[in-house]
Structures are given as C-alpha cells and as structure tokens.
N, C-alpha and C positions, 0 to 999 in steps of 0.2 A: 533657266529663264522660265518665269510662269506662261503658260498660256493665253489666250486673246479668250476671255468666258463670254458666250455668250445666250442670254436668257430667253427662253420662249414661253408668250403668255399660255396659261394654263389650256386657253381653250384648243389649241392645238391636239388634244388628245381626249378620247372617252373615257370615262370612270375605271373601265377596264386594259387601256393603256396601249390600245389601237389608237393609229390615227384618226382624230376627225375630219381631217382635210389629207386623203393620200396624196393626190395631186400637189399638193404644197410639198414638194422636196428640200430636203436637208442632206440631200447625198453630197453635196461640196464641201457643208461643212465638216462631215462624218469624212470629209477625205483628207481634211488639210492638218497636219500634225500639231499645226499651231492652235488649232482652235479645241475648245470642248462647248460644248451647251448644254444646257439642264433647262427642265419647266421648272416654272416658279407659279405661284400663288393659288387661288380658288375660289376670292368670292369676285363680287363685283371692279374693285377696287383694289390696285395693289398696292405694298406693302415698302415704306422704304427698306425695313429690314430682308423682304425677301429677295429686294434686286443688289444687296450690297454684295461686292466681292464682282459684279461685274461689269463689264466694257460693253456692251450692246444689248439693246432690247430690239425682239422682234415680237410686234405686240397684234393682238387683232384685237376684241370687242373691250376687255376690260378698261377700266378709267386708269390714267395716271395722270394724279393731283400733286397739286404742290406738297402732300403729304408722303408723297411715294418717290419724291427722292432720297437717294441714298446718301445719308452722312459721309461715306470717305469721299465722296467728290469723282469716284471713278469711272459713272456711269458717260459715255461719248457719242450715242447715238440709240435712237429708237428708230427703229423701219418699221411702219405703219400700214398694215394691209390695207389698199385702197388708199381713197384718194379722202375720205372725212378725217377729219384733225380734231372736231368739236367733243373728244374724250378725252385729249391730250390738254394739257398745262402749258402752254407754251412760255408765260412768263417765268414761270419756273425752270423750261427746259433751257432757258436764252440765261437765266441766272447764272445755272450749275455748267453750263461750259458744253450742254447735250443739245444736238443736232438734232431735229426732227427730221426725215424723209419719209415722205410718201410715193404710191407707185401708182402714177396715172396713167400709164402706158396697159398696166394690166386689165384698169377697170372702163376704159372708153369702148370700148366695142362690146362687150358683153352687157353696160350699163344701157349702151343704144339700144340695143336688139331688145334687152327689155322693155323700154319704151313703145316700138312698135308692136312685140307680141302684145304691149295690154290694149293699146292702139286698134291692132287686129283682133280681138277678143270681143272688144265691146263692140266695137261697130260691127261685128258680123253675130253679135250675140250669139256666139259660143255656150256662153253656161245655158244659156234657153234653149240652145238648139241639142246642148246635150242630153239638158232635161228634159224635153219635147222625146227625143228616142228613148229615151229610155222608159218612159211612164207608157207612151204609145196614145190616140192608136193614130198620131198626128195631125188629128182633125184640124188641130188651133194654130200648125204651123206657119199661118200668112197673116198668125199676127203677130209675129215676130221679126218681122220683116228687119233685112239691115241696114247699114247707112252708108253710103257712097263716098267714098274721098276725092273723084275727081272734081277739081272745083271748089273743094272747101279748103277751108283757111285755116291752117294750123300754125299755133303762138307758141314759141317755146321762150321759156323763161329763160336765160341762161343761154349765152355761149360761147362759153368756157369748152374745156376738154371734153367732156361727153356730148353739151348742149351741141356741140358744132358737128359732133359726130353724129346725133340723133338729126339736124340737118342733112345730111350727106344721104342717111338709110331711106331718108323719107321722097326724097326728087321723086325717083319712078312713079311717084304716086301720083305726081299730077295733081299737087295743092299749092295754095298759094301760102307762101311759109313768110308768117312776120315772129320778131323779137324785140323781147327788152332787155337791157342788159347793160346799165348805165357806167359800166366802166370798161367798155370793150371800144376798142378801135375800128371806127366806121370803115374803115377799110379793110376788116377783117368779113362785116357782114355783106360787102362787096365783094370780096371773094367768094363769100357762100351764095351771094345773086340772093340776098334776100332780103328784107327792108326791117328798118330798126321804127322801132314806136314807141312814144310812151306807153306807159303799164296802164293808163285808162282804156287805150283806145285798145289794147292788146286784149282788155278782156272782156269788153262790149264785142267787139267784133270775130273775136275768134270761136271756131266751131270743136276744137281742140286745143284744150292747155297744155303743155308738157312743161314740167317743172323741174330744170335741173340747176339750182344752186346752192352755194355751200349754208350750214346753220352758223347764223350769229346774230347778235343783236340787230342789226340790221334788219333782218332776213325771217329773223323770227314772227310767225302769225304773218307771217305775206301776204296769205290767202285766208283773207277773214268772210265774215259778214259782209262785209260793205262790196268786196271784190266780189263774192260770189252771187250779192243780187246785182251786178254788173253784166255776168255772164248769160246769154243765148239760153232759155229754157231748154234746147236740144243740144246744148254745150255738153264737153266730156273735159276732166279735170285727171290728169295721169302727174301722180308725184311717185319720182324716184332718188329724190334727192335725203330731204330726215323729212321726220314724221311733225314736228314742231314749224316746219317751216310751214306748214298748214294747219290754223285752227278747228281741230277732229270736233269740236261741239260744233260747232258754227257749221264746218262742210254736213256732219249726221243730219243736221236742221234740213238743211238744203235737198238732202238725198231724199229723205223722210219727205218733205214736201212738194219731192217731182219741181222743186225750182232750177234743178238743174238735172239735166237727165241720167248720167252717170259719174262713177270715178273707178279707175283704177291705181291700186295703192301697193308698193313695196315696200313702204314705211308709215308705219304709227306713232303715234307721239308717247305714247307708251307701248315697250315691247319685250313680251308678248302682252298682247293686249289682257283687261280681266276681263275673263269669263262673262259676265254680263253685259260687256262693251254693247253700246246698240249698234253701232256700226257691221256687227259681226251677223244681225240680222237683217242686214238689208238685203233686198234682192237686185239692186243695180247698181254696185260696185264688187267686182273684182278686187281680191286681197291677197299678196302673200309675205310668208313672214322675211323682207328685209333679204331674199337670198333666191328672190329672182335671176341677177344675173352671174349667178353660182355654176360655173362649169369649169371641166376639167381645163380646158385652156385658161381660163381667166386666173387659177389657184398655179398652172404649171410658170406662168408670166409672172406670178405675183412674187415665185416664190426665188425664182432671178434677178427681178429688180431689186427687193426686201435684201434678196444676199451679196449683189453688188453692190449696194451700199455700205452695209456691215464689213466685208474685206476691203470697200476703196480706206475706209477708217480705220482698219486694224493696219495697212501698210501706210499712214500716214494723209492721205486723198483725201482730199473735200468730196462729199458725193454729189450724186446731181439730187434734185427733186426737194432740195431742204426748204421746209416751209420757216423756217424761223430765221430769216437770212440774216440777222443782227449779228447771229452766233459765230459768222465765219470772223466776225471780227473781235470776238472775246478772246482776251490772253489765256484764260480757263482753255478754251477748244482748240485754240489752234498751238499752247503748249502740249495739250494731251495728242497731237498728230506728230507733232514733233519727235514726242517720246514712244509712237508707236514704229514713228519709221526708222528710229534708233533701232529698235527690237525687232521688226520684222522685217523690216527694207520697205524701201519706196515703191 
C-alpha cells in the first residue's frame, strides 16, 4: 500500500538544508509509517508538476494558482501557515476536490502582542529614546516626550480572531476601544464591552488605528487618501494585517507631511520592499519585515494544527479550520476521504 505523501513548501528549509523555522516540527510525521514528505519547489510560485504524486500540502509564503494544481487530481488538502489565504486559489482549490485549512489558533496571540509591542514602541518613542542614548549627551531628551494611553480611544479595525484578541491585550490600558467590523455580530462587541461604529467616525475620532483584516477586494486600499485626512494629526496607524490593505503612496504622503503623526507596519504592500522605498526613510514609523509575530510558540502551535489537519485527512476526517467550506460537499473530496479511510482507518 503506498504511503499518505506529503509536500512541504520549499521555504521551510535554508539553502543549506537546516531548518528555517526549527520550531515548526515535523516529528509526528517523521513518526508515522504511513506517511513520507519531501520539499518541493523554489521560486515564488509553485508548480503543478512539482506537487503531483501528492495527498497534502503544508504551505507557508509561496503562491498556489490555478496553475499549481496537479493534473492526477490527488492533491486533498493544503495546511496554510497562519491565518492569510490571499496566496491560495481557492476557486481552484474547491474545483480539484482540495481543502484549504488554516490555523488561527497559532496566530491570534502572537498577532496581538504584536499590535501592542508597535502600540508601545511609538507612543513611548522607543527608536528616539534609543537614539537619544546612544548619540548622547541627552540634552534633547524632553523633546521627545511620549504619549499617554489612559483615556484615549483606540479603533481597531476588525474583530475577527486576532482583532478580538488585540481587544482583550489592550483593557488594562484604560482606553476607550471602538470598531468596525460590518459583518460581526453586535453581540460579540458586547461581549468585548466595546462599541461598534462606522468606519467614518472610527477614523476622525480615534487616537489609534489598529488594522486587523483579511486582503480582498473589499479590503483592499481601506486606508487611502481620503481616510487618512480623516485621521487626528496626533493619530498612529498600526497594520498588521497585508500590506495592500493600506495605500503605502497615500500613507508615505501622509508620514512625509506630519498629517498624521505615525505608523507602525509589519506588512508592505510589496515585500521586501525596494531599496529606494521612501517609506524606509522616514523617521516616524516603525517597520518590520511581516514576522513580527514570529516566535517559537506561535511556529510550535502552528505546526500541530497545520499536522492535525493533514492526518484528520489521511485517516478519512474533515478537518477543522477549512476556509473553502463548498469543498466538504464535493464528490471529488469527500470520495478522496473515503478512499483514505479505506487505507488508513478512520
């Protein structure tokens, strides 16, 4: 009986064939006799030909287009590190009979905490106050003065999985927290005790934006021009969501012109940015590359859900967290469960 293959995107590993991500384990699969996995691909974009011959992808940054299915039809699931989908082909994936899952349980507290470290960075002007020590001889330290969160009004865009979670980090602070969030259940921002608003008033009034929603059409360019001369001249703008879901010309304009006092960013709309990017020389935002909330717990969780998903599918299981829920009702996927619990057991 052949084994359950399953593929890991390329970037799991360095040129020289160390992990890049140790925390991310693969000892369960390395344990189970039924299974084998191999890396596949290497550029941006992978390959139908390089996923053929297997039952699962466990994918993190590269693309898979409608081009990167695999002609035998074999492929049953991709486990998608994190909780973005907007690399994934879902129409494609719901065609060919393949499950998408993502793992939001990994990325909600590490996504939060990010939020607040940029939170707490800018308003206590950290990079100034690092620069101030280190240049010496501190004479200009009061005028760097920082800014106070009791009392001011923090807008979080989104609250979804993280967004709600970035609510929860933030209470002790003693602000007043509003959102938008036009397809959430009013009685959800009743349980967080916090008040829901339209997107005008959220971003006239807020002293703090925190931006956590997914990229799509929708969504994309959220934060233009028009919303950022919206925003409080002493406003701070924190996206940790994609880097498109905010207009980088429109926000640079902004930063450049002191119309808005800062931003902190873990996502660009191109990444890594070019070298020339103006953004990269501003001196009031805060930047890192997209892996802020990069830590060993967030890769050791990531890498349990991503593999309970992969064996609930190799013994037959629907998994949880499947973003293409169409699919559970394709004769394509729920024949290929069939024929795995034939082979492996239920």
């Amino acid at each position: 009986m052949s084994k359950f293959r399953v593929a890991l995107s390329w970037d799991f590993r360095l040129p020289d064939g160390s992990p890049s991500m140790p925390d991310f384990s693969f000892a369960r699969l390395e344990a189970d006799p039924d299974v084998e996995y191999a890396y596949v691909g290497g550029g941006p974009v992978l390959g139908a030909d390089e996923l053929a011959g297997f039952d699962a992808l466990i994918l993190m940054m590269p693309r898979f287009g409608g081009q990167s299915v695999p002609k035998d039809g074999r492929l049953s699931i991709i486990a998608r590190g994190g909780v973005g989908y907007d690399t994934v082909d879902l129409d494609a994936c719901t065609e060919n009979g393949t499950a998408l899952v993502i793992a939001p349980d990994s990325v909600r507290r590490p996504v939060a905490v990010s939020v607040v470290t940029l939170l707490l960075a800018l308003t206590g002007r950290l990079l100034d106050m690092d620069r101030i020590t280190r240049r010496g001889p501190w004479n200009d330290r009061t005028e760097y003065t920082g800014i106070g969160l009791i009392g001011r009004t923090f807008g979080q865009i989104g609250i979804g999985n993280i967004g709600s979670e970035v609510v929860r980090l933030i209470k002790p602070f003693d602000m007043r927290v509003i959102a938008h969030d036009p397809y959430v259940d009013p009685t959800k921002a009743d349980d967080l005790g916090i008040e829901l608003v339209d997107r005008d008033t959220l971003f006239r009034t807020s002293d703090f934006i925190s931006v956590c929603c997914p990229l799509n059409e929708e969504t994309r360019g959220l934060v233009n021009a028009e919303r950022l001369a919206e925003m409080k001249p002493s406003a701070l703008l924190i996206n940790t969501s994609r880097g498109p879901v905010v207009d980088q010309a429109d926000l640079t304009r902004a930063l450049q012109e002191r119309r808005i006092a800062g931003a902190g960013l873990d996502v660009l709309e191109k990444e890594p940015p070019d070298p020339d990017d103006p953004i990269l020389r501003l001196d009031n935002v805060i930047l890192a590359p997209h892996a802020l909330c990069w830590t060993d717990q967030l890769f050791s969780v990531m890498a349990d859900k991503d593999i309970d998903a992969v064996l609930d599918v190799m013994h037959g299981r629907v998994p949880r967290n499947i973003v293409n829920t169409a699919v559970c009702d394709s004769p394509k996927f729920t024949a290929k469960l069939a024929a795995y619990r034939e082979r492996f057991g239920g």
